[in-house]
C-alpha positions in Angstrom: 0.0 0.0 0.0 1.4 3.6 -0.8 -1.0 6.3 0.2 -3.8 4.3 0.8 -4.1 2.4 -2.6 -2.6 -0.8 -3.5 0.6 -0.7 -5.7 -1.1 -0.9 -8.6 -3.5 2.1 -8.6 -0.3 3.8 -7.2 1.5 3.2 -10.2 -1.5 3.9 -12.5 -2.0 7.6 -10.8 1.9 8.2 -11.3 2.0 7.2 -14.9 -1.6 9.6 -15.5 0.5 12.1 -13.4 3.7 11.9 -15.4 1.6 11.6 -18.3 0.0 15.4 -17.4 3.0 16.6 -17.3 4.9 15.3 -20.5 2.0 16.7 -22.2 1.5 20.1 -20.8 5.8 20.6 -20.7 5.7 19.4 -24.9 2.8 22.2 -24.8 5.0 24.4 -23.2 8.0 23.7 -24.8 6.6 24.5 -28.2 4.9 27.6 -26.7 8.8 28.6 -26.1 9.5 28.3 -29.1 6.8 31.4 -30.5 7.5 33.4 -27.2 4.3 32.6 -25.8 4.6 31.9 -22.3 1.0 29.5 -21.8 1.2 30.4 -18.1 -1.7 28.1 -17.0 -0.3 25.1 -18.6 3.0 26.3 -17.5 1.7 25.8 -14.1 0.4 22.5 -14.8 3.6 21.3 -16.3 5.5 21.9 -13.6 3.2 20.9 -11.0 2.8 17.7 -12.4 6.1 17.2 -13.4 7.1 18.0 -9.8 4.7 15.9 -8.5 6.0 12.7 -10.8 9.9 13.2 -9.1 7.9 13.3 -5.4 5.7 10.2 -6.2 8.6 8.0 -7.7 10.2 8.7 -3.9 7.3 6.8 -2.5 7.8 3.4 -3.9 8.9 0.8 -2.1 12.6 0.6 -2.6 16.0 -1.2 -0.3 18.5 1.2 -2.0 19.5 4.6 -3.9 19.0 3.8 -8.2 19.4 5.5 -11.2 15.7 6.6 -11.4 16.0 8.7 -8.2 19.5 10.1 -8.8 17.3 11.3 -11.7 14.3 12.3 -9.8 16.2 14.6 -7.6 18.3 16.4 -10.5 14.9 16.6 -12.0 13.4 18.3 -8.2 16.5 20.5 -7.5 15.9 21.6 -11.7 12.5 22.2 -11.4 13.3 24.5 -7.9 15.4 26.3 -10.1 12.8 26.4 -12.5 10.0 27.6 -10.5 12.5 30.2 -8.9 13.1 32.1 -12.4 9.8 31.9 -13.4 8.0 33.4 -10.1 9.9 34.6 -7.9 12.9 36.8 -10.5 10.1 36.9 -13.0 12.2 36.0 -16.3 14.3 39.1 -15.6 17.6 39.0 -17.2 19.4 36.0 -17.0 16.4 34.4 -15.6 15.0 33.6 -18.5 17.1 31.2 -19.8 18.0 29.8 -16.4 14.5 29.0 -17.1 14.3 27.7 -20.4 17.2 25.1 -19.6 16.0 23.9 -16.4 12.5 23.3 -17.1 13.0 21.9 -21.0 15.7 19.6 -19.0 13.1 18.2 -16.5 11.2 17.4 -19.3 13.6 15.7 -20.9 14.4 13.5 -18.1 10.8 12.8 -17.5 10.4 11.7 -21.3 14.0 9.9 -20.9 11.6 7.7 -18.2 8.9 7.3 -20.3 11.3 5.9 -23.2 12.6 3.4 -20.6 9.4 2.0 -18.9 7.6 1.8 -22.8 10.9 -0.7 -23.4 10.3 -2.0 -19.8 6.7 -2.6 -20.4 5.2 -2.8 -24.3 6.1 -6.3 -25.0 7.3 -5.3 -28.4 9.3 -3.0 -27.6 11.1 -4.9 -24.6 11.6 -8.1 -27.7 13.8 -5.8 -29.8 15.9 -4.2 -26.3 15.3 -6.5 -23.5 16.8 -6.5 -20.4 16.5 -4.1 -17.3 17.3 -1.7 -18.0 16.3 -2.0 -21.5 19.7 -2.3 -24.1 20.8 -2.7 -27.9 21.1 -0.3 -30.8 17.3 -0.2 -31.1 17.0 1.5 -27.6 20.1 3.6 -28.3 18.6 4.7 -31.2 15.3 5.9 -29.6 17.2 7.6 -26.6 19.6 9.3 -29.3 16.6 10.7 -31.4 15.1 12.0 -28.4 18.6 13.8 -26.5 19.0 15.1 -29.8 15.4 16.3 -30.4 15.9 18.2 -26.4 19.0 19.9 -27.8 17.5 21.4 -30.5 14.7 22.6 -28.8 16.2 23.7 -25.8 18.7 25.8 -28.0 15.9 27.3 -30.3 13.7 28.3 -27.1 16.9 29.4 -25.5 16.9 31.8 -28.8 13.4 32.2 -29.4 11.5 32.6 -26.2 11.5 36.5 -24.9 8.2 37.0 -23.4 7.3 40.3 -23.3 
């Protein structure tokens, strides 16, 4: 039990969570890239997205993994995050400080969401098994979507000046 529900409908409202917030932060991100700042789905995004690093902290685990090396870079990104955006307002420097952190704790969450589809699609876990998953397929995916992140993390970086 975890909260009050059974394992199962734990990890079901995680996934919807993380779900929410790979959505609205793809909404975001795209907003960045015409200058418009979407500040109610911004607030979503990184709710949600906060909220997915917190809940992965409550699963039952005996020792310190990968997944929550990344969930606290992801929480200590997003407090940087939430920092430019609302409490220095964008100004000056601010702005990108925001861009990079909050486009990079979307890019981890999606990073998850590539693993666990290998983890948990049968088909995808045939052509990379293993746990984690492995083999040029998965690198492939993983590579396509670091390189996707780059490129728009460096055109918001450019693009995004909210007025």
């Amino acid at each position: 039990m975890v909260l009050g529900m059974s394992l199962a409908t734990f990890t079901l409202v995680h996934v919807i969570i993380s779900l929410i917030g790979i959505v609205a932060g793809l909404v975001v991100m795209f907003g960045m890239l015409a200058s418009d700042r979407k500040p109610g789905l911004t607030a979503i995004f990184l709710l949600f997205t906060i909220l997915t690093s917190a809940t992965g902290f409550l699963f039952p685990f005996t020792q310190l993994l990968p997944s929550h090396m990344i969930g606290i870079l992801s929480l200590v990104l997003l407090a940087i995050a939430c920092i430019a955006l609302y409490a220095m307002k964008l100004s000056g420097s601010w702005r990108w400080i925001y861009v990079v952190t909050a486009l990079l704790s979307l890019y981890f969450n999606v990073f998850v969401l590539v693993i666990q589809s290998f983890l948990k699609i049968p088909a995808l876990t045939a052509v990379a098994p293993g746990n984690p998953p492995s083999g040029p397929v998965f690198a492939v995916v993983q590579g396509i979507v670091l390189v996707f992140f780059v490129l728009m993390i460096i055109g918001a970086w450019r693009r995004f000046k909210p007025a």
